[in-house]
C-alpha positions in Angstrom: 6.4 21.7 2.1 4.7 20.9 5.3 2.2 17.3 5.5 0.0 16.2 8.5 -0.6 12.6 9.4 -3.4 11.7 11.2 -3.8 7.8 13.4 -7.4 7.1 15.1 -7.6 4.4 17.3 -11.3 3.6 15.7 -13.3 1.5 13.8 -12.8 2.2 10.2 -16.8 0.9 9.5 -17.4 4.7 11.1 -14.6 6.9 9.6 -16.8 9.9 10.9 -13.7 12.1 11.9 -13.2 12.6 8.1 -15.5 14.5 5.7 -17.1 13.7 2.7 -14.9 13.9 -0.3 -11.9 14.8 1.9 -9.6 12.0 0.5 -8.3 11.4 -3.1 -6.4 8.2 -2.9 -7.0 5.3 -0.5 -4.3 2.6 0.0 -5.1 -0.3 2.5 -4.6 -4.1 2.8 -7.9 -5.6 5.0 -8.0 -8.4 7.0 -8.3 -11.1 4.5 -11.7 -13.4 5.4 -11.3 -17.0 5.7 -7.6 -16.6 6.5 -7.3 -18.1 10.3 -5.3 -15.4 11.6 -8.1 -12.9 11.4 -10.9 -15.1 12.6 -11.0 -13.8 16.2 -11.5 -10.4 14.4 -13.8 -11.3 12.3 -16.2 -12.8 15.2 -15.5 -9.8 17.3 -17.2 -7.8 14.5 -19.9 -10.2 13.8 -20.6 -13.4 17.0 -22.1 -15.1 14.0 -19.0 -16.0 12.0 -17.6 -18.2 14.7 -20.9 -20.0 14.8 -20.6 -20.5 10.9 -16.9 -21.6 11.4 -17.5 -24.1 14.0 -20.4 -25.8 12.0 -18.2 -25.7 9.1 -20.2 -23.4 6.9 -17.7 -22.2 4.7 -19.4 -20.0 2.5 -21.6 -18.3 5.6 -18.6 -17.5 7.2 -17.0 -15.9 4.1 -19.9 -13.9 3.4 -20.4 -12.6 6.7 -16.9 -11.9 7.0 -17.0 -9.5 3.7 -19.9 -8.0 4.9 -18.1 -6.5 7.9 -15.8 -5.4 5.4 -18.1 -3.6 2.6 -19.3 -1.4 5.8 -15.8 0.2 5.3 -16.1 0.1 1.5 -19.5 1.8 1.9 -17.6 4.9 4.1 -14.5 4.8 1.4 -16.7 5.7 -1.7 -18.5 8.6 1.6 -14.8 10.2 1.9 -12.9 9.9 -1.5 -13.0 12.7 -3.9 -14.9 12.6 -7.5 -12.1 10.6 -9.6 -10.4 9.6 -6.4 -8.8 6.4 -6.8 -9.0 3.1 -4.2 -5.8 0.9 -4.4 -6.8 -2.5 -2.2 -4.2 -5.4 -1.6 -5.9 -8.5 -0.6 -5.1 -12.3 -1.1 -7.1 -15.5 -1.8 -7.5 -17.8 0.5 -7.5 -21.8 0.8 -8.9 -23.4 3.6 -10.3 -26.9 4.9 -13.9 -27.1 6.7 -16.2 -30.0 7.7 -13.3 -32.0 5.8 -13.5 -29.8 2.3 -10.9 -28.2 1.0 -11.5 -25.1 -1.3 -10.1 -21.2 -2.6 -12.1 -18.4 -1.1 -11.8 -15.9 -3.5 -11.5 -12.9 -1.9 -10.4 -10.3 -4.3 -13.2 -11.5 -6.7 -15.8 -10.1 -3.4 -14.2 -7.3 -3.2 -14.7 -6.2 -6.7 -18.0 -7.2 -6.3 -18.7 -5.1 -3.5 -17.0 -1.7 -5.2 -18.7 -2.1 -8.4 -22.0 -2.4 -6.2 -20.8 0.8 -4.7 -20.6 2.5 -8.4 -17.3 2.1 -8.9 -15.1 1.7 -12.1 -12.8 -1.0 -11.8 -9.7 0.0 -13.6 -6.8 -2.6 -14.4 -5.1 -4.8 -11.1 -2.0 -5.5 -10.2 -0.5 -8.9 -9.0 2.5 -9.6 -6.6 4.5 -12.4 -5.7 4.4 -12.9 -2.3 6.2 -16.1 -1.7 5.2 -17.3 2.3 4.4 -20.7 0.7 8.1 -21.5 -0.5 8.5 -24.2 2.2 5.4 -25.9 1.6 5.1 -26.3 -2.2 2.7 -29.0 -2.4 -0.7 -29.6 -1.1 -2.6 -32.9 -1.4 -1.3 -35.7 -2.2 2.1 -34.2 -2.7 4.0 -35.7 -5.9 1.3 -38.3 -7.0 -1.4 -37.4 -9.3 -4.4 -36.4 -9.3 -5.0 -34.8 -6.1 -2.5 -32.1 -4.9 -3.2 -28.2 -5.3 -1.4 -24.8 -6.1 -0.3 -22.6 -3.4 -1.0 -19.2 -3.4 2.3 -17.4 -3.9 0.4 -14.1 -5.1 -1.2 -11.3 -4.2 -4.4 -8.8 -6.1 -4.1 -5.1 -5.7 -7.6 -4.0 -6.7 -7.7 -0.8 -8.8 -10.8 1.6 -8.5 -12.2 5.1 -9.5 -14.7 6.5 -8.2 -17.1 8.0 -10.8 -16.2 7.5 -14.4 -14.3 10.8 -14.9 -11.0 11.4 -14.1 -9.7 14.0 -11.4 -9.2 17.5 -13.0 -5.9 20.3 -12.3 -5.3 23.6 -13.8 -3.1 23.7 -16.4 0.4 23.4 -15.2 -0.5 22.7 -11.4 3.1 22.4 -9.7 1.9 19.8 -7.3 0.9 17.4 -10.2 3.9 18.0 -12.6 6.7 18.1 -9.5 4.8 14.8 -8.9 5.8 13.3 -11.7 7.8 9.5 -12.0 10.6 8.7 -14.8 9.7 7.5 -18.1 11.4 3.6 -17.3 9.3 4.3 -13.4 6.0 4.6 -15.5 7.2 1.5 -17.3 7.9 -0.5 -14.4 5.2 0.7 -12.4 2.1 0.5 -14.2 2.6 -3.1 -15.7 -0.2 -6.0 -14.3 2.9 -7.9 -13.0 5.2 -6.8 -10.1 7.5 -9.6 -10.6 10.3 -7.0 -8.7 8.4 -6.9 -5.2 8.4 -9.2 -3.0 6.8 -10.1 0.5 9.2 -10.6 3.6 8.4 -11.7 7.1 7.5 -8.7 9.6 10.1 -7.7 11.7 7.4 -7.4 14.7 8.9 -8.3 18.2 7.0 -6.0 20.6 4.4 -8.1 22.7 1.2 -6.0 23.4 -0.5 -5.5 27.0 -1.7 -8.7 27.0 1.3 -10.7 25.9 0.5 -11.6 22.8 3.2 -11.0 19.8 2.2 -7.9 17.1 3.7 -10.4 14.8 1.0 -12.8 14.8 -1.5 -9.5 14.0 0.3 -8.4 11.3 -0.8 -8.2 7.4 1.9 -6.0 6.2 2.7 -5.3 2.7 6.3 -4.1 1.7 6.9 0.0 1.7 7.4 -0.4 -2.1 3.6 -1.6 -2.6 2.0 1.7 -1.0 4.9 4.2 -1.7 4.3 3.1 -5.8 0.7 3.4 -5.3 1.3 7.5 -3.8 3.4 8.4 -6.5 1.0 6.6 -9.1 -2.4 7.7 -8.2 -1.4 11.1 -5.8 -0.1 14.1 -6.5 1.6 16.4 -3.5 -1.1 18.0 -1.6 -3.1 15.0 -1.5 -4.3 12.9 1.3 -4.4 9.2 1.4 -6.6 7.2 3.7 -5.7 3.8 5.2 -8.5 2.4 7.0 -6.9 -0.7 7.9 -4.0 0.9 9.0 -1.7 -2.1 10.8 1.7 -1.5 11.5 1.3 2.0 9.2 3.0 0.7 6.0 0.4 3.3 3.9 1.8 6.1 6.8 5.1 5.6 5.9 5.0 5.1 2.6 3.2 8.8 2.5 5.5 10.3 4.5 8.3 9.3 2.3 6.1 10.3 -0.8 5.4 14.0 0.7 1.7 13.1 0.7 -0.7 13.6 3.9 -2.3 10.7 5.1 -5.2 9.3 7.6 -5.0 6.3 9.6 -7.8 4.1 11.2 -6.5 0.9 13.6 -8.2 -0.8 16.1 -5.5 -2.7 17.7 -3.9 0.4 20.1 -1.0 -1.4 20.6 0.1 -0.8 17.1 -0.3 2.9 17.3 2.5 2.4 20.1 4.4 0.7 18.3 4.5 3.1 15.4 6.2 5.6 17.4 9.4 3.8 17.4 9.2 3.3 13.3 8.4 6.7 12.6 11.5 7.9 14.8 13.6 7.4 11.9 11.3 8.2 9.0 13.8 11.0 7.9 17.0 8.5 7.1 14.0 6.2 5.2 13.0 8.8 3.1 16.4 10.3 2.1 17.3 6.6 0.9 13.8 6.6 -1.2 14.4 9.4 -2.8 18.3 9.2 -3.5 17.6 5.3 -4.2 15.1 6.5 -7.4 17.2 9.2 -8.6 20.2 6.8 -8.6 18.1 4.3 -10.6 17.2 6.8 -13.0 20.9 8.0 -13.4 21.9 4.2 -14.2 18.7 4.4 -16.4 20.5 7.3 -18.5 23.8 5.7 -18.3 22.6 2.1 -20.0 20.1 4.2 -22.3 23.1 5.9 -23.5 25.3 2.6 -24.1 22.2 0.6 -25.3 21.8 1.1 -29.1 18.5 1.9 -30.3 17.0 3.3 -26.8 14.8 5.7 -25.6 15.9 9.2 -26.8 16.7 11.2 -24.0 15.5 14.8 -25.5 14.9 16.9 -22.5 17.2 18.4 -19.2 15.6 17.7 -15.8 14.9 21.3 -14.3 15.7 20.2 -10.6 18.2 17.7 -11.4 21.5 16.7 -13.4 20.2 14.4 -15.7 18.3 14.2 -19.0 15.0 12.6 -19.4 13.3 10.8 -21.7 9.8 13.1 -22.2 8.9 17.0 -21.4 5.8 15.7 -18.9 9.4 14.8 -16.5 11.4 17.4 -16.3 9.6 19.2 -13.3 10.3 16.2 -11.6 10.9 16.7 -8.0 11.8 14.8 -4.8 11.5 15.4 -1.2 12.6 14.3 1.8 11.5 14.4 5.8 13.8 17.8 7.4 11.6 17.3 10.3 9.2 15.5 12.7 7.2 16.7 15.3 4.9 14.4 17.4 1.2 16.4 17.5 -2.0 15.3 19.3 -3.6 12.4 17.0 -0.6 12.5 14.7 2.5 14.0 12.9 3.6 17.2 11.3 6.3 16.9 8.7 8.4 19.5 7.0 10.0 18.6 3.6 12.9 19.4 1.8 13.8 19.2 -2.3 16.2 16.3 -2.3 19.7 18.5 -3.9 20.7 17.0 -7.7 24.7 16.7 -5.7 22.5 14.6 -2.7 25.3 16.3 -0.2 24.7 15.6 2.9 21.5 13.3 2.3 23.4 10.1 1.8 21.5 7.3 4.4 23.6 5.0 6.5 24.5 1.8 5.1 22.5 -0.1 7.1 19.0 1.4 5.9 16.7 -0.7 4.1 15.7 -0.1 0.4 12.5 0.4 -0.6 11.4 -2.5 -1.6 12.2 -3.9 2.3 9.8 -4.4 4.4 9.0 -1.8 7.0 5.7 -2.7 8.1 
């Protein structure tokens, strides 16, 4: 199975390299408004933000920060696919102007601005993303009534676009060798990801200017965009990432033997990339062995556990039983190859073998839940 990956160094408010109903999943985390990190962005975009910042106009800013970002939203619904689905991780934001301090609540605008696109919102996710730890309390710290929440969480907003769902012939390989394990599905597509959680970028390279790729970073763990490819993608598919970063999404397909499409403004993180990538092959062996080794443990305390799930059907690629017939074709691949390509990567994959010989990753790779941004 070959996949192509494709990075622009572009504005994602004009994704005109890719056609109309070209896409079926998009996974991205955008620049979250009202967060200080992203204000120089944000007045790059749009002059008039900083002006609302400076006067403290709170809400003026906000809005005019969303609208830069619903010019993306407006070429998302342009490129997915009829029942393609958009997956978009975004946080809240609290934040203290002309002496007020209030939440700007960002994934309520974005839902806002899909369903004004004709959207159907389907069900959302939360994750715990804990930066706050050291700094609990807000206000008036232990004493009553003033102090406030942190925000230790994060939204990933669910949406399809149209309100029918994407058709495949009966039997389509690509969809059923696609498939995740019964106690995956059960995991996977609860509202809570208690079992992910954020950790700090590990970022070091300073751009042309001097300026750290750290401080630029909104990364999400690889375990947020590799769950949302194997949820809502089958192989074949392309996922977009207009907001493409540190290329998280990029990876995340790579390891999921998905094609993807990447938009980034920032150059210096397309650099950068090319030193992640390099060892894309050793990531995605430990993926793929690291969920079939969950599922064999799954079997193993099934079997021990009085009154489990029945395990009633053979895998037909691997060693193992599973738990319903819609999993047996279950199959997972891994990188064989990487070749560097103008604009982008060419991958060959490989079935990952039942005995895993030869495709165990050194110790010293990270899981999938780590943070690869």
């Amino acid at each position: 199975m070959k996949t192509t990956h494709r990075v622009v160094n572009g504005d994602a408010r004009d994704l005109s390299s890719v056609a109309d109903e070209s896409v079926e999943l998009v996974v991205t985390s955008p620049p979250y408004p009202m967060i200080e990190m992203w204000d120089d962005l944000f007045a790059r975009l749009d002059p008039a933000i900083e002006t609302h910042l400076e006067a403290g106009e709170g809400e003026a800013a906000f809005e005019a920060m969303h609208a830069q970002l619903e010019a993306v939203w407006t070429e998302v619904e342009r490129v997915l696919v009829d029942g393609g689905i958009a997956c978009i991780n975004v946080g809240d934001a609290t934040r203290t102007l002309d002496d007020s301090f209030r939440v700007y609540p960002n994934h309520a605008r974005v839902l806002e601005a899909f369903v004004s696109l004709g959207f159907d919102p389907l069900p959302d996710i939360l994750w715990r993303k804990p930066t706050n730890s050291g700094a609990k309390f807000m206000g008036s710290g232990m004493i009553p009534p003033n102090a406030y929440v942190t925000l230790e969480h994060e939204y990933v907003l669910v949406f399809r676009k149209g309100s029918t769902r994407r058709s495949f012939p009966p039997g389509a390989d690509e969809r059923y060798e696609a498939a995740y394990f019964w106690e995956e599905r059960n995991r996977w597509f609860t509202d809570l990801w208690s079992d992910v959680t954020g950790e700090f970028q590990a970022l070091e390279d300073l751009d042309e200017e001097g300026a750290n790729l750290r401080d630029r970073s909104g990364a999400y763990p690889l375990e947020i965009p590799y769950r949302l490819c194997c949820m809502y993608s089958a192989y074949g598919d392309t996922i977009l990432d207009p907001f493409w970063g540190t290329g998280t999404t990029t990876l995340a397909a790579m390891c999921a033997g998905r094609h993807s499409i990447g938009y980034e403004l920032e150059s210096a993180f397309l650099s950068r990339f090319d030193v992640s990538v390099s060892d894309v092959e050793a990531l995605s062996r430990a993926v793929a062995r690291r969920r079939l080794e969950r599922h064999r443990d799954f079997v193993e305390g099934a079997r021990e556990r009085p009154g489990g799930p029945a395990l009633e059907y053979d895998a037909t690629h691997y060693d193992v039983p599973v738990v319903t017939a819609m999993e047996s074709d279950i199959r997972l691949y891994t990188v064989g190859s990487l070749e560097s390509v103008e604009g982008g990567y060419v991958l060959e994959h490989e079935p990952l073998e039942s005995s895993g010989a030869g495709d165990d990753a050194p110790a010293d790779r990270p899981e999938p839940g780590s943070d690869r941004g």
